[in-house]
KENUMI-273383 format. One record per atom (N, C-alpha, C): x, y, z. Coordinates in steps of 0.2 Angstrom, whole numbers, plus 5000, padded with zeros to 4 digits. Each point is the difference from the previous one (the first is absolute). Example, Ala and Ser with C-alpha at 12.3 -4.5 7.8 and 13.67 -1.06 7.14 Angstrom:
# KENUMI-273383
506649725039499650065000500450065000499850054996500450065001499650055003
END
This chain:
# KENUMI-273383
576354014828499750054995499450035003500150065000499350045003499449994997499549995004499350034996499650044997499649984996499750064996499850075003499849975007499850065004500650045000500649985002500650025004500350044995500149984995500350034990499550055002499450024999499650055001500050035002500150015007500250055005500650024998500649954998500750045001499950044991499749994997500050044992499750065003499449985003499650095004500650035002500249975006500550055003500550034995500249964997500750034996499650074994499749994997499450054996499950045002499649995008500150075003500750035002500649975002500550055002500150024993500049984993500250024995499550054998499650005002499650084999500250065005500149965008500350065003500750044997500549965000500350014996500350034993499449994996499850054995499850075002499550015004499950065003500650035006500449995002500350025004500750024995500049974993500450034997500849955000499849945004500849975003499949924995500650024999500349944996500049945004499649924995499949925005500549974997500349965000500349944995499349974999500049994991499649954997500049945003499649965001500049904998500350004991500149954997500349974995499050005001499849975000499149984996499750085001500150055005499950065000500250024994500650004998500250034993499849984994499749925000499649974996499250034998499950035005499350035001499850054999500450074999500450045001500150014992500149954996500450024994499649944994499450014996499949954997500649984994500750045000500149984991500749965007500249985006500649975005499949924997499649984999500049925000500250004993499650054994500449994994500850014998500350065003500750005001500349945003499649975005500649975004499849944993499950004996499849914995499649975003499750005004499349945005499750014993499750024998499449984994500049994994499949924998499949984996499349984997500050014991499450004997500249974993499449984996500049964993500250024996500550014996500150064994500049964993499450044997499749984992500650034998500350034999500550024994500549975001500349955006500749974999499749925002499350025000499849915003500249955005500150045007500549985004499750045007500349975004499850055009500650065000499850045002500550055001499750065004500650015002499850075008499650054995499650035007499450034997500450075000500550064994500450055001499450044996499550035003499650064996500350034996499550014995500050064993499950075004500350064997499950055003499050035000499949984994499249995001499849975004500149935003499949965008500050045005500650055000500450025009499250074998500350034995499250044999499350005004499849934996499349995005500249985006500449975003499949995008500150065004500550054998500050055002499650065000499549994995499450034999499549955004499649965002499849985005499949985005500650005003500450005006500450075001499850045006500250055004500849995003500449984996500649975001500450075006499850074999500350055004499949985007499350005000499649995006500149945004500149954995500149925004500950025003500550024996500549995003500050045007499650044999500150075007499849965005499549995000499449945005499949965002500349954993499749935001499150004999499950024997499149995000500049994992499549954997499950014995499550014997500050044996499450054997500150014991499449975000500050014992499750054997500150004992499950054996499450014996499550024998499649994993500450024993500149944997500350004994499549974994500050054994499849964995500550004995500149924996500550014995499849964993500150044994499849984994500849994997499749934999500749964996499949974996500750004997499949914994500249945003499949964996499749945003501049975002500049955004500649955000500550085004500050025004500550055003500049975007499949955002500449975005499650035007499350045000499950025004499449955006499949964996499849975004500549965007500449984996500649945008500150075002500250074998500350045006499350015005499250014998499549995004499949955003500349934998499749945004500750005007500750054996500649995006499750075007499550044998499750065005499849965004499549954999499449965003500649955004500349984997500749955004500150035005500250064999500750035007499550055004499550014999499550035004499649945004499649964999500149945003500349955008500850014996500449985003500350055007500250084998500150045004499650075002499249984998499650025004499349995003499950025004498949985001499950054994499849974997499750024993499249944999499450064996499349944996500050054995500149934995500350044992499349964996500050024994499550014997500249984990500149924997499950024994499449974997500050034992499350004995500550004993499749954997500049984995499350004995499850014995499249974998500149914997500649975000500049945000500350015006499649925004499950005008500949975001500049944992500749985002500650044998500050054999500750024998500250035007499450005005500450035008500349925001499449955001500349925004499849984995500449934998499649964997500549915004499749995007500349945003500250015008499850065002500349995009500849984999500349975003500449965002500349984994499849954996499950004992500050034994500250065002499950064994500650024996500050034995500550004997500250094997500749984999499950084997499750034996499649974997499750054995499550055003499549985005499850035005500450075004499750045004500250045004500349975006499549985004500349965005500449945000499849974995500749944997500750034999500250064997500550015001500350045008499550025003500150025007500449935004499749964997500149945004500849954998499950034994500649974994500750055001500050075004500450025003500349975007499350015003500249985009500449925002499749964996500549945000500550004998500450064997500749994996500350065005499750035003500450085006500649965002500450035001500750005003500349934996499749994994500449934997500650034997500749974996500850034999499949974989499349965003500249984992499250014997499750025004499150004997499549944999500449935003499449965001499849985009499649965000499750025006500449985004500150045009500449975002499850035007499449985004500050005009500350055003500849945001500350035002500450075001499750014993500550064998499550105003499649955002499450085004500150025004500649945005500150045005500750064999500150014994500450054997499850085001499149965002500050085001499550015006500250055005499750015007499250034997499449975005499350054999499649954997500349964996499649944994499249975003499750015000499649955001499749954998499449974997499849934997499450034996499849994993499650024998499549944997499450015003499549964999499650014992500149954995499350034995499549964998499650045003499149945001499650024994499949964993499550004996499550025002499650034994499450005002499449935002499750015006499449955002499450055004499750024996499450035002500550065002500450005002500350085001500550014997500150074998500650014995500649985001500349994993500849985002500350055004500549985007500450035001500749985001500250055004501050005003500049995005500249985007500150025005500650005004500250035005500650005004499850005005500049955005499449995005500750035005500550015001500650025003499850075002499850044995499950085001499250014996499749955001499349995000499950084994500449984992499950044996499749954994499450034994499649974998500150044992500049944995499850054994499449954997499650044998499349954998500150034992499749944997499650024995499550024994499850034998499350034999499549974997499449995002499349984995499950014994499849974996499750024994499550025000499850075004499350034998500350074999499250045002500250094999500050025004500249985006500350035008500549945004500549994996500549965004500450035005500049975006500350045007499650025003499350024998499550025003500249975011499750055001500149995007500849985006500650004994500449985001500450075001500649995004500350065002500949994999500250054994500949964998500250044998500750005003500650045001500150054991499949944997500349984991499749994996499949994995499549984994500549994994500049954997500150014990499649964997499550034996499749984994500549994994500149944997500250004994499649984996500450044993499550004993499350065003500050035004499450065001499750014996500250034993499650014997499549954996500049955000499749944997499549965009499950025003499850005005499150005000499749964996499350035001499850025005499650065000499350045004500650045005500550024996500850035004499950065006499550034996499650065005500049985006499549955000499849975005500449965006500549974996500649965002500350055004500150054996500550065005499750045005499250024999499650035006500149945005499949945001500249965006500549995002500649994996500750005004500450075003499650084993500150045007499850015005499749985003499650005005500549955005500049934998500349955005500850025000500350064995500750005002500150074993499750065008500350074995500650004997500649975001500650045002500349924997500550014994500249925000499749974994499950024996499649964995500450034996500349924996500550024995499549964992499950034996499749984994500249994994500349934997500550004992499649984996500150034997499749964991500250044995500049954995500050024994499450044998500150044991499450045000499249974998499550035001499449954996499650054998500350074996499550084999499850025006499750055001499950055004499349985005499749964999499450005002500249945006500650025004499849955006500450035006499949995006500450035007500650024997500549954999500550015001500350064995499750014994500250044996499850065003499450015003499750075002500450025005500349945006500550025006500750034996500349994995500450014995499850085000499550014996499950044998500050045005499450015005499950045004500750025004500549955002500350035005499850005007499749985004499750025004500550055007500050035004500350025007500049945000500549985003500549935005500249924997500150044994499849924995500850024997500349965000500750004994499749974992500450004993499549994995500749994998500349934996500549984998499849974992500550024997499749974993501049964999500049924997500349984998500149964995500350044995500149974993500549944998499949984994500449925002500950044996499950074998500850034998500150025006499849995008500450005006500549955002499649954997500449945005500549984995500650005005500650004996500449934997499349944998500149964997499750024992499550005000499550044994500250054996500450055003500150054997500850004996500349935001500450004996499950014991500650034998499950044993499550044999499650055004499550045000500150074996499649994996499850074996499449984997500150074997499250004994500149974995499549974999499849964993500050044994500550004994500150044995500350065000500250035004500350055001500750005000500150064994501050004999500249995008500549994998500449995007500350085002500050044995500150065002499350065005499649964997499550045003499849945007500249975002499849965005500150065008499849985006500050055005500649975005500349954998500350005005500749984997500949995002500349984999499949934998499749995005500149935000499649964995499350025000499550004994500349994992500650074999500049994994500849945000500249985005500449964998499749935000499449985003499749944998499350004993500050074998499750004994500650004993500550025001500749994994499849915002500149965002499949915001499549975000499250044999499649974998499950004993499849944996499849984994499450004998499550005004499350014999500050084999500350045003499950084998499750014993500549984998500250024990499449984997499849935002499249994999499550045002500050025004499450075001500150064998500850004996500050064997499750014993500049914998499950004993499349995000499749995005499350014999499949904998500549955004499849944998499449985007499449984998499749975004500349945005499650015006500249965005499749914998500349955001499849944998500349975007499249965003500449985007500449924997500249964996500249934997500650045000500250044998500750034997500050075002500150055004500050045002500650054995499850044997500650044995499950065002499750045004499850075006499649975004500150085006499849995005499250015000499549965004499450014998499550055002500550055003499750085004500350054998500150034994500250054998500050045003500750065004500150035003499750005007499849935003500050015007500749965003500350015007500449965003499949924999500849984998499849924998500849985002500049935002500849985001499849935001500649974995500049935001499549935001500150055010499349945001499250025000500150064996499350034999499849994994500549974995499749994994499949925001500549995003499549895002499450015003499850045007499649995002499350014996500150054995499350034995499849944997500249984998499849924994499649965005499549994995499649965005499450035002500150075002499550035004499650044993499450035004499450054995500350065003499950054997500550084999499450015005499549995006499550025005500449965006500449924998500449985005500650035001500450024997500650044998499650075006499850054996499850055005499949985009499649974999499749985007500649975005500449944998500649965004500750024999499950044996500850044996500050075002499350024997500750095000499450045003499549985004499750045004499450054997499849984996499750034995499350015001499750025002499349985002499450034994500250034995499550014995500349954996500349974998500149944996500049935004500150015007499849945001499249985001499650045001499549985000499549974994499849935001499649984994499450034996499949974995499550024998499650094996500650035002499950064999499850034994499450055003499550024991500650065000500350035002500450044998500750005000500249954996500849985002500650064998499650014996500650074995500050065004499550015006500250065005500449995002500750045002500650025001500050055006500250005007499750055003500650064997500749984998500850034998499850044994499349974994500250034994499250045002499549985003499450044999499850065005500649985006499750055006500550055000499850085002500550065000499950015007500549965003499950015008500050075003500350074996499950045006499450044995499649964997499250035002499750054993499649994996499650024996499850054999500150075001499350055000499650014997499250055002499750004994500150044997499849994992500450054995499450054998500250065003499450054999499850024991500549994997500150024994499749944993499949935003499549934999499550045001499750025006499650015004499349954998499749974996499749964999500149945007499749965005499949935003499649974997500449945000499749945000499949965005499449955000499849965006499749934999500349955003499749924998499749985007499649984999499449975007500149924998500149975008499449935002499950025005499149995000499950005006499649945004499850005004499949935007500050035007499549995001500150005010500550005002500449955000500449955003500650054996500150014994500750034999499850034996499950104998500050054995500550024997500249984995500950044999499950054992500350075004500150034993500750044998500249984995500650054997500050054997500450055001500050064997500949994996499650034993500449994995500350084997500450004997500050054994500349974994500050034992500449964994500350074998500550005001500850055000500249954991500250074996500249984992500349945003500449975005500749954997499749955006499650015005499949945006499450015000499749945003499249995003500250005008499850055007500450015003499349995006500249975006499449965003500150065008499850025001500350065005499750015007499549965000499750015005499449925004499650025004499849925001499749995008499349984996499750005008499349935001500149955005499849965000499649995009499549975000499550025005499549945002499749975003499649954999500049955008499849965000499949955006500849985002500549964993500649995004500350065001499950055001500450045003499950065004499149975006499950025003499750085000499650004994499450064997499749974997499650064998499249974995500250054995499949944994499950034992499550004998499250045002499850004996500150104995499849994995500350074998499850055005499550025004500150055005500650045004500449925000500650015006500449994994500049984994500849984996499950074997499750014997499950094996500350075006499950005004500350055003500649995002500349935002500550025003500649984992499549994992500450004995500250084998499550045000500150045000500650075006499949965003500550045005500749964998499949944998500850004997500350034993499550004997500050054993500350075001499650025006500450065003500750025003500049945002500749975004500750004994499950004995500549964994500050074998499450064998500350054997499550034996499449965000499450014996499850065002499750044995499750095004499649975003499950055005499449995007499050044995500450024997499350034996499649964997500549934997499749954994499949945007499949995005499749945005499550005002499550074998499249985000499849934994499549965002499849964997499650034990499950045002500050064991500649994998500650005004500750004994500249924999499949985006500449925000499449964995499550025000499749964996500350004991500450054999500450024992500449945000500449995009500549954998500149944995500649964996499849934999500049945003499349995001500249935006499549944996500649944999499749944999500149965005499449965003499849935005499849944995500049985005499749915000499550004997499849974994499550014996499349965004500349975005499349935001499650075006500450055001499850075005499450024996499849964990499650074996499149955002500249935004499449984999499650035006499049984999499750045004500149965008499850065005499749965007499549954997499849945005499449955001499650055002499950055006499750015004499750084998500450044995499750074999499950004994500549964996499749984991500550064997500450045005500450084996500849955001500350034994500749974998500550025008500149965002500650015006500550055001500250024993500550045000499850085000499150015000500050045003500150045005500049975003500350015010500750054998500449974996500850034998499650044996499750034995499750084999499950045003499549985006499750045004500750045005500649955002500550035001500450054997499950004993500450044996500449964997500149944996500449964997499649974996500150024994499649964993500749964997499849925003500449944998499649954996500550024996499749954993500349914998500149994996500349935000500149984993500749955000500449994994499549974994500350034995499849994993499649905002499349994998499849934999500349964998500550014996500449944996500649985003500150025003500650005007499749975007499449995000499849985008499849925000500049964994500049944999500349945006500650045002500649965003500150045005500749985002500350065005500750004997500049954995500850014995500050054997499650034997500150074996500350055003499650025007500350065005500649985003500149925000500950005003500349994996499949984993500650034995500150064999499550045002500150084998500650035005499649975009500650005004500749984998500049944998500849984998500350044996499950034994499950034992500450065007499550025001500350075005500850005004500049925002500550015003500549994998500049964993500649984996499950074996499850085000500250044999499750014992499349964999499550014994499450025003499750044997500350064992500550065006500150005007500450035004500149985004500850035006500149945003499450045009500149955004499650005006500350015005499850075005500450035005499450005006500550005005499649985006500450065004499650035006500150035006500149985004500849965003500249965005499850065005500050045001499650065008499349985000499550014997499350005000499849944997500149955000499949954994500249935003500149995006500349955006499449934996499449995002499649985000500149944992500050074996499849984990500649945001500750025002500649955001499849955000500050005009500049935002499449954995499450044999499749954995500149984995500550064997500249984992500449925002500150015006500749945003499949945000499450015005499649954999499249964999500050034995499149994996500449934997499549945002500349934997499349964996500149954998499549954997500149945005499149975000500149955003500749944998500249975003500549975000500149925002500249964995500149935001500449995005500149935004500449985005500950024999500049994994500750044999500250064998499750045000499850085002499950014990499849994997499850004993499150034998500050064996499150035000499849934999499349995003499749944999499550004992500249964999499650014989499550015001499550005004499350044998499950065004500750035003499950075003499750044994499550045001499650044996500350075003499850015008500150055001500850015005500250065002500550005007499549975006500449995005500049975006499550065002499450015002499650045005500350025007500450035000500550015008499850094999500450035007500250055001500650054994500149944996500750044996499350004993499549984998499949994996499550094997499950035002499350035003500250084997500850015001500350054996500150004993500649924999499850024996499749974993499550005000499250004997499950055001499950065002500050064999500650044993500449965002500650054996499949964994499849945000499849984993499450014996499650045002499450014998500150064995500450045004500450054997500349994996500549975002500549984995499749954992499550004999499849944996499650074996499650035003499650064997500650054996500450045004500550024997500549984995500249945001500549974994499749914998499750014996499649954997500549944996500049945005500649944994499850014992500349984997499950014992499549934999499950004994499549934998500549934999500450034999500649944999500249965008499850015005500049985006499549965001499450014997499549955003499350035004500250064999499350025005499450034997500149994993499250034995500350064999499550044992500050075001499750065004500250035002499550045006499450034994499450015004499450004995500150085003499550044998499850085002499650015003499750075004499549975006500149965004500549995003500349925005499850055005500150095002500050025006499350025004499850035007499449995000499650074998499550004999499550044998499650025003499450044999499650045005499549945000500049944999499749945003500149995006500650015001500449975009500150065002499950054998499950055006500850064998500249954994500850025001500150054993500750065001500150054994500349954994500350024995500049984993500950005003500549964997500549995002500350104996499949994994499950095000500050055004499549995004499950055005500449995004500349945003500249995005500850005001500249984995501050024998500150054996500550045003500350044995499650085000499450015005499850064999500350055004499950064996500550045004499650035005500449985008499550035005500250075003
END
């Protein structure tokens, strides 16, 4: 048997002719392990790979779901690698539902990269054990436990374990897996001295480490994920593949999602892909004639639970008599899997939902489908009247521009400014650039002097009406001298912060009109309505002495828009909030006009 030196030198020389080769345009005969190299989905055709299978409870070849062959061929340069032989990875992010089998086709990438390449690979988990949990010892439920729960079964004819049967396939090497001891768990293939480590549990895992590859699972659930991600791009531009389920908008992976970035693939897999799930798939209550697909309306004609949603029979999980999602996609094993779960678990691990799966939410009833006019709001010269709701803060100033059209309350416009977002809010710098977006939407340029804007109606933050310590004059001043006379909601309404976000809900459930948003100008009011939340217990439930919303970046708008909204449409007395008294608005005490003056006059 040759030596390790010797294997080394004869794999250089052969890699370089197969690069000359490639460049001179001439056809080489492959190796059998060259073609193994060459081709990540060869070991899965030829049977080599067996894995644990939850659905039939049994070992069985690993034959990928076409959502599987997906992401390998979205992370892997599969063009490239066959041309060349060189492996090169992709940046992918993908938002999925839960159980899609993606994790063993990620732990089989790590397997045959490994094995048929010098590869330093990279995974992350925010539980340490769902990458190792045992070295050598480890089990599949783990990441690398299944890597390992492959490799001892390669080239087996029946899927238990069997030596022998490896040398079935040329190139193989010997895979080492060392728990973690003061240094992270890893893989090793000391044959082509290829490595997959790990990750740390902190906010720069990989720091200073250098990898072909990356996959975070569960990303978005990833604390301090920002962070997470600014160090791994860094240790590995190019390669970083990222899965999770959804957890609302406010984390990396959604934003990579969102954003799209140049060079990144963005994979979204539903659980009506994978072609176990989606048996009997249709919509939930819908005639069979109005269903979109042939096949839809032939497995809604043999659902029994339809008829129950048509009759308006509530869902019972003990006795199920309809489907528990009116009018969304539902089949068989979608209606077992729902039982048991909270309609925040359901969104999040089912259907990719990310305004309903996030907990605690003050504003559950925003719909981005039923409140947003994606292609854009104008301002209506013929209203002509604006309205304006203020919070303000150093740290985050947010105001809205509204109008109230006879049949909608219609939110059009939107500008937020402060320390998270890299400006200064105090009114010097928010007033000017509010009035140049006033101007931006459509407002005359005549009426932007501080003499017109001051007509406008603008209610803030009433705790704005108290004085400076240090000058003894009402704070809200400063916003006069600008040109903005902001007043604040009737007293009888500021007791809480429930009165303003019932008025909010009241709005959105289309009392006393319904609520329209400007998906073109209005990017920011969304994502908040999304996700403004309550603090929240260990099982993601508002915590019973939550009084207020969560103090975050999503909170800041809209408390502005409630301010408003609480002034404008007042809950009744039958809800709980007092009768509103007269004189609630401010007066030539605070510096401020009569609400008289201030709405409604013709300018």
């Amino acid at each position: 048997m040759a030596s390790p030196l010797a294997q080394a030198a004869r794999q250089a020389t052969r890699e370089l002719e197969l690069t000359w080769a490639d460049e001179e345009k001439r056809k080489v005969e492959l190796t059998e392990a060259e073609r193994y190299a060459r081709d990540p989905f060869r070991l899965l055709e030829q049977g080599h790979v067996w894995i644990w299978s939850k659905f039939e409870r049994k070992v069985v070849r690993l034959e990928p779901f076409p959502t599987q062959v997906e992401l390998v061929e979205a992370w892997i340069d599969c063009e490239h690698l066959a041309k060349t032989g060189l492996l090169r990875f992709v940046n992918v992010v993908d938002e999925k539902s839960r159980q899609m089998g993606e994790t063993w086709i990620v732990a089989y990438g790590f397997l045959w990269a490994l094995h048929f390449h010098t590869v330093s690979l990279f995974a992350h988990h925010y539980r340490a054990a769902e990458i190792d949990d045992g070295g050598e010892r480890n089990t599949w439920k783990s990441l690398f436990g299944k890597v390992r729960y492959m490799d001892r079964r390669l080239g087996s004819t029946n899927g238990l374990v069997q030596p022998a049967a490896r040398t079935r396939i040329p190139g193989l090497g010997r895979l080492a897996f060392r728990p973690r001891s003061g240094d992270p768990a890893k893989i090793e293939n000391l044959s082509r001295e290829s490595v997959c480590y790990s990750g740390e549990q902190s906010t720069d895992p990989g720091r200073g480490g250098s990898f072909d590859g990356a996959a975070i699972d569960e990303a978005a659930f990833v604390p301090w994920g920002e962070k997470v991600h600014s160090s791994l791009d860094e240790a590995c531009p190019n390669g970083k593949l990222y899965l999770s389920t959804v957890n609302g908008d406010d984390n990396v992976h959604a934003r990579l999602v969102d954003e799209k970035p140049a060079g990144w693939q963005v994979l979204r897999h539903h659980w009506s892909d994978h072609p176990l799930y989606r048996v009997g798939l249709h919509v939930a209550g819908l005639p069979p004639a109005k269903q979109p697909t042939a096949e839809m309306k032939a497995n809604a004609k043999a659902c029994a639970l339809c008829e129950g949603n048509r009759q308006r029979i509530p869902w019972d999980p003990q006795l199920p008599r309809a489907h528990r999602f009116d009018g969304r996609l539902t089949s068989p094993w979608y209606d077992e899997r729902v039982i048991g779960k909270t309609d925040e678990q359901v969104a999040q691990e089912l259907d990719i939902d990310r305004e309903r799966a996030l907990s605690g939410r003050v504003f559950g009833e925003f719909q981005r489908e039923l409140h947003v006019v994606e292609e854009g709001i104008p301002y209506s010269p013929e209203l002509y009247d604006l309205e304006l709701g203020f919070d303000f803060g150093l740290d985050v100033t947010s105001v809205v521009v509204c109008q109230d059209a006879s049949d909608e309350y219609r939110v059009i416009a939107e500008l937020e400014m402060g320390d998270l977002f890299k400006t200064t809010a105090t009114p010097e710098r928010v007033a000017p650039e509010l009035r140049a977006l006033l101007g931006a939407i459509g407002w005359p340029k005549a009426l932007l002097t501080p003499k017109w804007t001051r007509r406008i109606f603008c209610i803030g933050d009433p705790s704005e009406q108290d004085r400076s310590r240090t000058t003894g004059r009402p704070r809200i001043e400063a916003w006069a001298k600008q040109g903005f006379d902001i007043g604040a909601p009737p007293a009888a309404y500021r007791w809480s912060v429930e009165p303003s976000i019932t008025a909010v809900k009241r709005l959105m459930l289309g009392t006393p009109k319904p609520l329209r948003v400007c998906g073109q100008k209005c990017p920011k009011f969304i994502e908040h309505a999304r996700n403004n939340t309550w603090p929240t217990d260990k099982i993601g439930r508002r915590q019973p002495n939550a009084t207020r919303p969560k103090d975050d970046v999503h909170n800041h708008m809209m408390r502005a828009f409630a301010y408003l909204a609480v002034t404008k449409f007042q809950p009744p007395v039958e809800e709980g909030v007092g009768a509103p008294r007269g004189g609630d608005f401010p007066d030539e005490h605070t510096g401020k006009l009569d609400l008289g003056l201030t709405y409604g006059m013709s300018l």
